[in-house]
C-alpha positions as CSV (number, residue, x, y, z in Angstrom):
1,X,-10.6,26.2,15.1
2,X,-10.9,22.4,16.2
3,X,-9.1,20.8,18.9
4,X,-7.5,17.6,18.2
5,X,-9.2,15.1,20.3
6,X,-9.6,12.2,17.8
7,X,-5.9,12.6,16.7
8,X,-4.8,12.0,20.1
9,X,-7.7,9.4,20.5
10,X,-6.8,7.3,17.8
11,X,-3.1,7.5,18.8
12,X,-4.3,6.4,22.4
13,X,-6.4,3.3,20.6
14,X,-3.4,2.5,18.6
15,X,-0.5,2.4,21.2
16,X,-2.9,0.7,23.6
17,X,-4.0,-2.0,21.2
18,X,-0.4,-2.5,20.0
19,X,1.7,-2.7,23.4
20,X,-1.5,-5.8,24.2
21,X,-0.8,-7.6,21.4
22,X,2.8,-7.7,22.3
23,X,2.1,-10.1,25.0
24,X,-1.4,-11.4,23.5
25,X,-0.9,-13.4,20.4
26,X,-4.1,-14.1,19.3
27,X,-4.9,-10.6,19.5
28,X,-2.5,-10.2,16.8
29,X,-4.0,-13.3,15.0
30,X,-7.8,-11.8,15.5
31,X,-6.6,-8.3,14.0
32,X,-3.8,-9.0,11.6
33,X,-4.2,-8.2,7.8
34,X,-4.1,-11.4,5.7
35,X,-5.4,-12.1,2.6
36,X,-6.2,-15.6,3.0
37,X,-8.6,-14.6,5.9
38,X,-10.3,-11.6,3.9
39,X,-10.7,-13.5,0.6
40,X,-12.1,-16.7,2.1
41,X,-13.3,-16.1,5.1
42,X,-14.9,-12.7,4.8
43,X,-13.5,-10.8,7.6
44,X,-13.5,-7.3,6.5
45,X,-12.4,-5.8,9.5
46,X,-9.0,-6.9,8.9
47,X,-8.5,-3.8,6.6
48,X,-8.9,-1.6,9.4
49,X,-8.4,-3.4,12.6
50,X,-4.5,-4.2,11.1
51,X,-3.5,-0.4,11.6
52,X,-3.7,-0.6,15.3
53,X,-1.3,-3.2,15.5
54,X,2.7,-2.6,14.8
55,X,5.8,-5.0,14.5
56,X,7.8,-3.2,17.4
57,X,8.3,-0.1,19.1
58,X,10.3,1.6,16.7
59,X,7.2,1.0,14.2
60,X,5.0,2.1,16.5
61,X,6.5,5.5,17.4
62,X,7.5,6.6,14.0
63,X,3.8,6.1,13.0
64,X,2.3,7.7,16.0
65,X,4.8,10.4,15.9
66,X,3.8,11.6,11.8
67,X,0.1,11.0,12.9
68,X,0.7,13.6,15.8
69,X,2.4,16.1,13.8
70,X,0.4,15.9,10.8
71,X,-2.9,15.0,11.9
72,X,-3.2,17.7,14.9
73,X,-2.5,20.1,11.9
74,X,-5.5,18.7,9.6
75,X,-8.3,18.3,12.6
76,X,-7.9,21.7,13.8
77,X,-7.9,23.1,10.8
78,X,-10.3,21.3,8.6
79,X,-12.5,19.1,11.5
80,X,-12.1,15.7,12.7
81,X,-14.5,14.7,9.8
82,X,-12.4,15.9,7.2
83,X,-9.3,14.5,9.4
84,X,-11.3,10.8,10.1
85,X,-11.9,10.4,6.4
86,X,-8.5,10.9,4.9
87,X,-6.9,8.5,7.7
88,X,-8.9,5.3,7.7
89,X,-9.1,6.1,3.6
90,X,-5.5,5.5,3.1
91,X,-5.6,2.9,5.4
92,X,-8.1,1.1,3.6
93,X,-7.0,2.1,0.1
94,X,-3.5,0.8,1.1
95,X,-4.5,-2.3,2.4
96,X,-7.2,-2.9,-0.7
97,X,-4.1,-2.4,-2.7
98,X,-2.0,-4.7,-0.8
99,X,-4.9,-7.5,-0.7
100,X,-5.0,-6.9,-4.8
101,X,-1.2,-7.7,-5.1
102,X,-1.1,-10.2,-2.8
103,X,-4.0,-12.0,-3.0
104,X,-2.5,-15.4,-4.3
105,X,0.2,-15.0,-1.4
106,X,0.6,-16.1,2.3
107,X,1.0,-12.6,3.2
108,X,0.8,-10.4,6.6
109,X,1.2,-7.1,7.4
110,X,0.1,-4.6,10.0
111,X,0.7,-1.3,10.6
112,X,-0.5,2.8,10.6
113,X,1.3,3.3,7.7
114,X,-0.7,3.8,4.8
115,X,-3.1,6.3,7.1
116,X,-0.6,8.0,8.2
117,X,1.2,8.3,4.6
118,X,-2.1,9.8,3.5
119,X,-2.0,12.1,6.6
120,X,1.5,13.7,5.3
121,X,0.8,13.5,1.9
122,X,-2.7,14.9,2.1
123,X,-1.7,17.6,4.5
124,X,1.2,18.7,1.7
125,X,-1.6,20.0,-0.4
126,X,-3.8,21.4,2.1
127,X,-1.2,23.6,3.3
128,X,1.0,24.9,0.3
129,X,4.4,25.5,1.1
130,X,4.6,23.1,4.1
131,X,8.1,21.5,4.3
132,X,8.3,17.8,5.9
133,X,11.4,17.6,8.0
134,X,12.8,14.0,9.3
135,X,12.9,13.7,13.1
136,X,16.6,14.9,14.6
137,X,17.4,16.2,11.2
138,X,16.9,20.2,11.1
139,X,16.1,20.6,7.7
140,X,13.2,20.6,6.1
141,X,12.1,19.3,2.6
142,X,10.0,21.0,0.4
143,X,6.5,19.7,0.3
144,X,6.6,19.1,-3.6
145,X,9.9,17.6,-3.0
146,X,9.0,15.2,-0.6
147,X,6.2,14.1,-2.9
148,X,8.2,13.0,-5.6
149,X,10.5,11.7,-3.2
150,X,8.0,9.4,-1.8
151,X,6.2,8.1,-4.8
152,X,9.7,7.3,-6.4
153,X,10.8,5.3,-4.1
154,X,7.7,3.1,-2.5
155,X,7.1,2.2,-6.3
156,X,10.5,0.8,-6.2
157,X,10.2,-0.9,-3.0
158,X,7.4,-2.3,-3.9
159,X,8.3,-3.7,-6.8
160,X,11.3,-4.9,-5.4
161,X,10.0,-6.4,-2.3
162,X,13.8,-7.2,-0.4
163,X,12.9,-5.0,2.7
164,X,10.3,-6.1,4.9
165,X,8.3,-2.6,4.4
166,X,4.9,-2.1,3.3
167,X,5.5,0.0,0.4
168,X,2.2,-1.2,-1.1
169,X,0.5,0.2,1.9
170,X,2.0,3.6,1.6
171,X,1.4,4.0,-2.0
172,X,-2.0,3.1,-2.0
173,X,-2.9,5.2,1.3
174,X,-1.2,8.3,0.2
175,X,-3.0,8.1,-3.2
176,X,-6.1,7.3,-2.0
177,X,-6.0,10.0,1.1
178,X,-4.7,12.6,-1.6
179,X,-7.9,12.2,-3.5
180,X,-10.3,12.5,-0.6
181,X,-8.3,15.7,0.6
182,X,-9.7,17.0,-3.1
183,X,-13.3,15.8,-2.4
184,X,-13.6,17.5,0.8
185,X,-11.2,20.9,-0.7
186,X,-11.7,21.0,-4.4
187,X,-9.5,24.2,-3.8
188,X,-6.0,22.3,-3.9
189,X,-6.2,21.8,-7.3
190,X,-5.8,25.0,-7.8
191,X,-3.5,26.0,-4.8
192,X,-0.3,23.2,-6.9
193,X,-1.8,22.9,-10.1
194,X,1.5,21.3,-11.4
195,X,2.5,19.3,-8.7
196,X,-1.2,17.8,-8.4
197,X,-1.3,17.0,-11.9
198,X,1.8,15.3,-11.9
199,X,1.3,13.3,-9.2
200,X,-2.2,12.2,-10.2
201,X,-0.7,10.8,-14.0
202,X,2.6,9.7,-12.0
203,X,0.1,7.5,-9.8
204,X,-2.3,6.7,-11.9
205,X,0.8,5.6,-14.2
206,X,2.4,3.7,-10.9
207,X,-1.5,1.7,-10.4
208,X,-2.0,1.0,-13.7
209,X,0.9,-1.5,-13.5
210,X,1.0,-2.7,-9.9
211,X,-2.9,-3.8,-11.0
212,X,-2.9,-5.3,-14.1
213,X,0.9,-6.7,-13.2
214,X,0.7,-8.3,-9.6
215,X,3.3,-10.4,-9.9
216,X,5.7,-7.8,-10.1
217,X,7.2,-8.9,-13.9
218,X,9.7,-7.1,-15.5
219,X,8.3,-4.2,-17.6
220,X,8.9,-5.1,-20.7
221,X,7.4,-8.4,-20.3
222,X,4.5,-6.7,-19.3
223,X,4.8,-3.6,-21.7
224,X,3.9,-7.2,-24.3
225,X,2.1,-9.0,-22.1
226,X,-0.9,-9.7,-24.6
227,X,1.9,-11.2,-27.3
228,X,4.6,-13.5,-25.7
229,X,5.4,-16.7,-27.6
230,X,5.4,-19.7,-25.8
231,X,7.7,-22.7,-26.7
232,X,6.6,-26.1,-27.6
233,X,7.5,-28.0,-24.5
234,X,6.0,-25.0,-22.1
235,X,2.6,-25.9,-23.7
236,X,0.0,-26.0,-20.8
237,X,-0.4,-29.5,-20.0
238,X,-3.5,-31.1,-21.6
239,X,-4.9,-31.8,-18.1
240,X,-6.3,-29.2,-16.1
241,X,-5.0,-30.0,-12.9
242,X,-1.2,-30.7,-13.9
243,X,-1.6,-27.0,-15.1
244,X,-2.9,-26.2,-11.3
245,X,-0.6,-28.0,-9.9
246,X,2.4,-26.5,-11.8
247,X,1.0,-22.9,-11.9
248,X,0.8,-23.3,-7.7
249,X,4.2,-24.5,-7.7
250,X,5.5,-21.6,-9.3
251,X,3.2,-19.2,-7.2
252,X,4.8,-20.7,-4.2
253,X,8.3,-20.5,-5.6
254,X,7.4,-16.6,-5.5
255,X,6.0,-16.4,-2.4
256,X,9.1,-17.7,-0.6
257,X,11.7,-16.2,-3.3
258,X,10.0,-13.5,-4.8
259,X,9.4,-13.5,-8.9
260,X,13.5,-13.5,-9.9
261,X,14.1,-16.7,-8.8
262,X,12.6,-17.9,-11.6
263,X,13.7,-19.2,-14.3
264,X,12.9,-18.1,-17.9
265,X,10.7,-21.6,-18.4
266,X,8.5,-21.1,-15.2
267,X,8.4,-16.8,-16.1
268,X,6.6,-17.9,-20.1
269,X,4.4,-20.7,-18.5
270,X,3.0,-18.2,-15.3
271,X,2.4,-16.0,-18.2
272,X,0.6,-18.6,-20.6
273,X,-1.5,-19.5,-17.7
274,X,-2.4,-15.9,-16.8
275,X,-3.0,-14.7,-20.2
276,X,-5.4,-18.1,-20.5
277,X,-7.2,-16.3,-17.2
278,X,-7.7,-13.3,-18.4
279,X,-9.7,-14.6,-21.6
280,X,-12.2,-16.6,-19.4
């Protein structure tokens, strides 16, 4: 048995870091995930530093609170290596997710969340039969419940994007987490057989189009994606930069009003201009 020292160390470091950045703003700025910053500027750090930051308090203690009841479970079981590697995995593999979707955005986020995602969802496979139960709520959900749950619906919010939540974040952490939990324990496979496979080809299914569909299009513009006819006066403009020009125009368009405020003009010519990309 382990204690659970870098659990409550990291929770420490978090809330710490957080409740300064309330009051320092260019702490925030120094540590806040943002593509723009990552891309251009090479500053790495931004993947990890982010996760000690939060929005508020409510963020903050939700996020501390699943990191305390799950990750006190995983270090003293399995080790703070085993413990260390699935957290900061999800929280890079979320935010590696987020930086792929959003790359082309002015986007910024912060937040524990995809580490602490991968916690939970790690943790259901570690320890078969665990139910997750929802603070002041006595009942608990079934483990393989909660999975499906979970997947479902951060697919959807991500896709949808009207919240201001993450959902990127958490999909890509608890993926990410779940498949170091099998490099350290092999064993799960075996312990939810079912349930693993189904969640590996429901994810794997779920990346697949998040990646090669960033800007969130409908799916059956992007189910034929490689064959959409263009009309005559959507034809990419014979200069280069009008093209630019228009393509950024549209990109911005999204960024303030996400993709269905488009119109089906601007929807053909983003795709014209993408499918153009891709043959490059």
């Amino acid at each position: 048995m382990h204690d659970s020292i870098f659990t409550y160390s990291i929770i420490g470091i978090t809330v710490w870091t957080t409740i300064y950045a309330f009051r320092n703003s260019s702490l925030e700025e120094k540590l806040i995930f943002c593509p723009r910053y990552i891309l251009a500027e090479k500053q790495y750090h931004r993947l990890v530093t982010s996760a000690f930051l939060h929005a508020n308090w409510r963020h903050l203690f939700f996020n501390m609170f699943g990191l305390y009841a799950f990750g006190r479970l995983i270090e003293s079981i399995h080790g703070p290596l085993m413990f260390l590697s699935i957290y900061f995995a999800g929280i890079i593999g979320g935010d590696l997710l987020a930086l792929w979707l959003h790359r082309n955005h002015e986007y910024r986020a912060y937040g524990a969340s995809g580490g602490v995602c991968g916690i939970v969802f790690a943790a259901i496979f570690l320890f078969p039969g665990i139910g997750v139960s929802m603070m002041f709520i006595p009942i608990s959900i079934p483990g393989w419940l909660y999975v499906v749950i979970f997947l479902t619906s951060e697919f959807h919010g991500t896709i949808k994007g009207k919240d201001n939540v993450g959902h990127d974040a958490h999909l890509g952490g608890a993926i990410i987490s779940l498949a170091t939990a099998t490099a350290f324990k092999p064993e799960i496979v075996q312990w939810s057989p079912k349930l693993y496979a189904a969640v590996m080809l429901l994810s794997l299914g779920m990346l697949a189009y998040l990646i090669k569909n960033p800007l969130f299009l409908p799916l059956k513009t992007f189910m034929h994606f490689g064959s959409v006819s263009v009309p005559k006066k959507l034809q990419v403009p014979s200069s280069p930069a009008q093209e630019t020009e228009r393509v950024n125009k549209i990109l911005d368009k999204i960024s303030q009003k996400r993709i269905k405020s488009l119109n089906k003009e601007e929807h053909e010519l983003l795709l014209r201009a993408s499918r153009k990309s891709q043959s490059k």
